[in-house]
C-alpha positions as CSV (number, residue, x, y, z in Angstrom):
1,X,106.1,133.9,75.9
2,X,108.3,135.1,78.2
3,X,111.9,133.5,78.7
4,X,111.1,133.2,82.6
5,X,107.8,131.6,81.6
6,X,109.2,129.1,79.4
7,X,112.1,128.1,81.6
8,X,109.7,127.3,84.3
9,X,107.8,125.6,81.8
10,X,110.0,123.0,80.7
11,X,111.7,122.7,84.5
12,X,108.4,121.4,85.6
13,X,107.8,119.0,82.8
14,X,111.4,117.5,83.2
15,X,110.6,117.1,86.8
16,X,107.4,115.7,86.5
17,X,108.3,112.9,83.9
18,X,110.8,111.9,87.0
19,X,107.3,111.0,89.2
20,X,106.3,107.8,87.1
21,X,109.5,106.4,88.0
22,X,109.9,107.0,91.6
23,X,106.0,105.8,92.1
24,X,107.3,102.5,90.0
25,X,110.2,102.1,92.8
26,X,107.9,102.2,96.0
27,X,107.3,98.2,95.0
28,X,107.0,96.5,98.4
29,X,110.8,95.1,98.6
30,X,112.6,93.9,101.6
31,X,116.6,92.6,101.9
32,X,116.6,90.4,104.7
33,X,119.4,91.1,107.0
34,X,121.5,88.2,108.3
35,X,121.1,86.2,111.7
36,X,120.2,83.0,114.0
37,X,117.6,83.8,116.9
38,X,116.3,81.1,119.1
39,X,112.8,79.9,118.6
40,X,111.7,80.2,121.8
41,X,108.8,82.1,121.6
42,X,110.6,85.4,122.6
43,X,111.4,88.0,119.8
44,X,114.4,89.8,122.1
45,X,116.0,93.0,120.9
46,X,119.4,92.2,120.0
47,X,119.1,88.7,118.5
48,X,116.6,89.8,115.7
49,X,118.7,93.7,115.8
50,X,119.3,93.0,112.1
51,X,115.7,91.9,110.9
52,X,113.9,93.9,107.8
53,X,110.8,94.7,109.3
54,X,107.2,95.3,108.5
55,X,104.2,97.1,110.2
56,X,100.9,94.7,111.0
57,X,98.0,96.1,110.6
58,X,94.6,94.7,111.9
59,X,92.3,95.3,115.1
60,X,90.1,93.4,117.2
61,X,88.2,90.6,116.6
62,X,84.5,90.5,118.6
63,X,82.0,87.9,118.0
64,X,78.6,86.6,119.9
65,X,79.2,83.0,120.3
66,X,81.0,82.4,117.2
67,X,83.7,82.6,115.3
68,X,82.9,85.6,113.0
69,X,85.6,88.1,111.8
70,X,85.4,92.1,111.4
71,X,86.6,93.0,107.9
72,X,88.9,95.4,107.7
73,X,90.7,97.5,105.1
74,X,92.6,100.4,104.8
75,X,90.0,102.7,104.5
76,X,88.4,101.5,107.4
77,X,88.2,103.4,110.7
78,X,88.8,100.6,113.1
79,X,92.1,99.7,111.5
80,X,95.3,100.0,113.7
81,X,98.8,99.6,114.0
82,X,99.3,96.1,115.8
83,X,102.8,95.5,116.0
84,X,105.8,94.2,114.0
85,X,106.6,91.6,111.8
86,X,110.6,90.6,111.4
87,X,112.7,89.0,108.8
88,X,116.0,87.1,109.0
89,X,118.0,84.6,107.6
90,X,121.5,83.0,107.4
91,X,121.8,81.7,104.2
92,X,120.4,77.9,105.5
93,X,117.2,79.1,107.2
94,X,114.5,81.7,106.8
95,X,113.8,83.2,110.5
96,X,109.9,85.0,110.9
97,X,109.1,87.1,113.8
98,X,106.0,89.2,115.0
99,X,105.0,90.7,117.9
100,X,101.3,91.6,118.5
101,X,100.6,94.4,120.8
102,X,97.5,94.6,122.9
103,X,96.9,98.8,122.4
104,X,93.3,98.2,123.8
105,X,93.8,96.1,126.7
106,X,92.1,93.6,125.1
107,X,93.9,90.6,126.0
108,X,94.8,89.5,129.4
109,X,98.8,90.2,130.0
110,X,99.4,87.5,132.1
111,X,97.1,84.3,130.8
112,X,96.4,81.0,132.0
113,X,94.8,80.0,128.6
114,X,96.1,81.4,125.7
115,X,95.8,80.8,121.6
116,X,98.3,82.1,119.5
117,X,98.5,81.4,115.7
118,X,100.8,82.5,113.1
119,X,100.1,81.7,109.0
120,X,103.1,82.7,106.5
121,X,101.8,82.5,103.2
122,X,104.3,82.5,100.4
123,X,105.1,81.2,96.5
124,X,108.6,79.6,95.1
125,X,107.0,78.1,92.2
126,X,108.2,76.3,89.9
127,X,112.0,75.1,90.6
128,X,114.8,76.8,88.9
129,X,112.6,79.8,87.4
130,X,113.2,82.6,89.9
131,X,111.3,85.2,87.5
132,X,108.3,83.3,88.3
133,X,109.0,83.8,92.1
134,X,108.1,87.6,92.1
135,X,105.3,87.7,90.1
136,X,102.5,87.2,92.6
137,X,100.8,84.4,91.2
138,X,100.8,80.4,92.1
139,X,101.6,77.9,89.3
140,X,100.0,75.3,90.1
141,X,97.1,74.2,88.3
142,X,96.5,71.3,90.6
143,X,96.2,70.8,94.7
144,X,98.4,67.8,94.2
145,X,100.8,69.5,91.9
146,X,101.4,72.6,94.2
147,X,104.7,73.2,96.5
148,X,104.0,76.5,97.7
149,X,101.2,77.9,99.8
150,X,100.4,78.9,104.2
151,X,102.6,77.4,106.4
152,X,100.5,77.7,110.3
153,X,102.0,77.8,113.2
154,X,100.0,77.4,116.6
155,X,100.1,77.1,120.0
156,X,97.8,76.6,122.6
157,X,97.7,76.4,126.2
158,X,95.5,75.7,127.9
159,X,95.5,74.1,131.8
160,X,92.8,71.9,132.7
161,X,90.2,72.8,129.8
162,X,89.1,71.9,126.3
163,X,90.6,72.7,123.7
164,X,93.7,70.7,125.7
165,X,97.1,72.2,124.7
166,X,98.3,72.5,121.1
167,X,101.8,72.9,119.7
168,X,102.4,72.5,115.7
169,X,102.6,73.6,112.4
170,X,100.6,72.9,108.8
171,X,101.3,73.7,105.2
172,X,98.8,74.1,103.4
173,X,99.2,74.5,99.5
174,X,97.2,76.9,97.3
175,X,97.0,76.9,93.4
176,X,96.2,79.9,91.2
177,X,94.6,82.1,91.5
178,X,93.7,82.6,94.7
179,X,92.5,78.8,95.5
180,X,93.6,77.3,99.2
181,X,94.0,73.3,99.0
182,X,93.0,72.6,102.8
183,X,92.3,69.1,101.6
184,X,96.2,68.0,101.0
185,X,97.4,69.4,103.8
186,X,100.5,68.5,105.5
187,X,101.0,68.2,109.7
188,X,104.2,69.1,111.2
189,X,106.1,69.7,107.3
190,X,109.8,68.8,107.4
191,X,112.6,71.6,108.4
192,X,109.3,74.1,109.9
193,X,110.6,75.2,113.8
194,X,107.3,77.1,115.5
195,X,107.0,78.7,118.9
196,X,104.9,81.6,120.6
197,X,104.2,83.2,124.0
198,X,102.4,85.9,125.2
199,X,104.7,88.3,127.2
200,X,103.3,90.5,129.5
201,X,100.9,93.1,127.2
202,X,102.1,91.3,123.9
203,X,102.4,88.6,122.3
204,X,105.2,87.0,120.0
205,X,106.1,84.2,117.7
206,X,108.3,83.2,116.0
207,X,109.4,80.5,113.1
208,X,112.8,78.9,111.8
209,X,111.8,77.4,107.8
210,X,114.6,75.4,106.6
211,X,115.5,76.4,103.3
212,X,116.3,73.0,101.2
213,X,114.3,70.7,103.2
214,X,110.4,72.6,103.8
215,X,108.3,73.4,101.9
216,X,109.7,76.6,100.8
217,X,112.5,74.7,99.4
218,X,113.6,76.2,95.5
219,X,115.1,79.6,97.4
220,X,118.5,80.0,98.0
221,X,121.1,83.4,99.0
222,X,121.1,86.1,96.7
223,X,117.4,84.7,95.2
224,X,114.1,87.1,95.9
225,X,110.8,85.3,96.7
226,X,107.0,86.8,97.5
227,X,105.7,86.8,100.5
228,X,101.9,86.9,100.0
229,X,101.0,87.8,102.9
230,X,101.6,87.2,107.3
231,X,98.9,87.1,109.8
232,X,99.2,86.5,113.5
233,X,96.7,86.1,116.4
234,X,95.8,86.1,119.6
235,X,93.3,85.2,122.1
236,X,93.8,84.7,126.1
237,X,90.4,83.4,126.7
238,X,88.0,80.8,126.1
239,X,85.4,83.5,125.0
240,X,85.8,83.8,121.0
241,X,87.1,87.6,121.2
242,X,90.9,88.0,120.0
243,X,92.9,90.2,118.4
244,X,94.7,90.0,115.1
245,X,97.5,91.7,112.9
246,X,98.9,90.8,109.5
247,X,100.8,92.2,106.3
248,X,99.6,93.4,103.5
249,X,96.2,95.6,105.2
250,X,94.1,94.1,102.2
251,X,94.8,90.7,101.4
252,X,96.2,89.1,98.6
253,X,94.1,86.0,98.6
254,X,91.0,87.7,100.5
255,X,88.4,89.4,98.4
256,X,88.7,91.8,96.4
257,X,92.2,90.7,96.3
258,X,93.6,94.1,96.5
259,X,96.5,93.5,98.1
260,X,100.1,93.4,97.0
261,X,102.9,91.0,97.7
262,X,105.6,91.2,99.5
263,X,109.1,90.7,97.7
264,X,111.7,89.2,100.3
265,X,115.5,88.9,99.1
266,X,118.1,87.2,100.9
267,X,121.5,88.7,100.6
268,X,124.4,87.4,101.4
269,X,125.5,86.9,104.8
270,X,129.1,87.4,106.3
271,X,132.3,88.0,103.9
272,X,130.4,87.2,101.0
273,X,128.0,90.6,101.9
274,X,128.0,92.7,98.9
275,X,127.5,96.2,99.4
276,X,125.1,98.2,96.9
277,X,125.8,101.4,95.3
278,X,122.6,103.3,93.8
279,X,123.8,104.4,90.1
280,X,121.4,106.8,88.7
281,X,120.8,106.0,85.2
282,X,122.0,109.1,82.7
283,X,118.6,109.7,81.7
284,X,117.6,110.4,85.3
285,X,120.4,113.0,85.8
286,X,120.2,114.8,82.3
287,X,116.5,115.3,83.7
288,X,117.0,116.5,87.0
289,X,119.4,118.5,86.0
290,X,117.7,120.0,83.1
291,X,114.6,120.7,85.9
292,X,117.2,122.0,88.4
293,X,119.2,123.9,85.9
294,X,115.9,125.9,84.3
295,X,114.6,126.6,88.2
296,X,117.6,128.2,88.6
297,X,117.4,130.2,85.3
298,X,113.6,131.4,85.8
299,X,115.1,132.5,89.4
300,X,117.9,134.4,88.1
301,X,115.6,136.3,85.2
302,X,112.6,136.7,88.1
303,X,115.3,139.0,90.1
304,X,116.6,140.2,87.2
305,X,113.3,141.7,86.1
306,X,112.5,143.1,89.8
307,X,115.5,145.2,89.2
């Protein structure tokens, strides 16, 4: 074999045993910048101008009558960007914003009626074992047992019709796998703040979860936690059509359970903010350097031999 042949060779192998590891560090991670917005019901620019952020996914929702969902996934067609989900916190609260556009006009922009619901699903279980709180499963065996699970927020307005208005939040627990415990659930939790509006061809929410007195209660600065999953909708009518967006596109607890979680760590805030530096293991460099270095060598003997 040629020495050009095997230099290209063995660059290409050291390159490629580089790929496993950079597919292995796509894992859905988020470091929650620092903040307090208002829960008003408004996610404005420049209080929330520090937020991690995520992209909801999801499309309409068109029934006859009743209340009947359109699946989607990420291979299907009718999927679509909906809007944005935020993440903030300040070291004694977890903030959660979303807005959820309208790109279809479906919605009407300036409603009389309105129903907006947000569900943030997540697991902290059990106390004191923060390996267990990034590993995508629930602990608990038992409804009655389990601390982590959906907190819902919703509000409804609605002027002179029934449903009358609504304003409040739920938790709902959920045990492993993939089990929901509607049965002990839990109106208007301690330390859960809930609003939503819809504003102009959007709508937005937004939710303050104290961290030591809520359910999500074991997490603390400088911990990581997994956010299952976030869904939001809306719907400015009496007529069951709506629109929807949520995080992951498959879900996590939704058949066949394809979906990934979502790992959220909250940094420290303030002076105690530690900045990162990305240290390349040696093993890393002695292979992209061996896969640069023989490139360049196979180059060199390519011209070499045009001479």
């Amino acid at each position: 074999m040629k020495r050009r042949w095997l230099l290209l060779s063995v660059s290409v192998i050291c390159l490629m045993a580089l790929a496993p590891a950079t597919v292995l560090s796509q894992k859905p991670t988020l470091n929650l910048g620092c903040g307090t917005p208002t829960v008003d019901g408004r996610v404005g620019s420049a209080e929330w101008a520090n937020a991690a952020t995520l992209s909801l996914w999801g499309g309409v929702l068109e029934t006859d009558g009743a209340q009947e969902g359109v699946s989607f996934s990420q291979n299907n067609h009718l999927v679509m960007e909906m809007g944005t989900a935020y993440f903030l916190h300040d070291g004694n609260n977890l903030y959660v914003g979303a807005v959820l556009e309208d790109p279809e006009d479906m919605e009407t922009d300036n409603p009389s009626y309105y129903d907006l619901w947000m569900n943030f699903t997540f697991e902290d279980e059990p106390a004191g074992r923060p390996g267990r709180w990034t590993d995508c499963m629930y602990e608990a065996d038992s409804c009655a047992e389990s601390g982590e699970g959906q907190i819902a927020g919703a509000v409804r307005k609605s002027p002179g019709a029934v449903p009358a208005d609504m304003k409040g939040v739920e938790f709902i627990p959920w045990v492993a796998e993939h089990s929901s415990c509607e049965l002990f659930s839990e109106l208007n939790p301690p330390g859960v703040d809930f609003d939503a509006a819809p504003r102009g061809t959007a709508a937005h929410y937004e939710m303050r979860i104290n961290l030591q007195n809520s359910p999500l209660d074991n997490v603390r600065v400088g911990d990581c936690f997994d956010m299952r999953w976030i869904w939001v909708y809306n719907s400015t009518s009496l007529q069951p059509n709506s629109i929807y967006g949520s995080w992951p596109i498959d879900g996590v607890d939704e058949e066949p359970y394809t979906g990934e979680c979502t790992v959220l760590c909250l940094d420290p805030c303030g002076a105690e903010e530690a900045v990162e530096e990305f240290v390349p293991e040696p093993g890393t460099m002695l292979l992209l350097g061996s896969g640069l270095a023989g490139l360049a060598g196979y180059a060199t003997l390519r011209w070499r031999a045009r001479e």
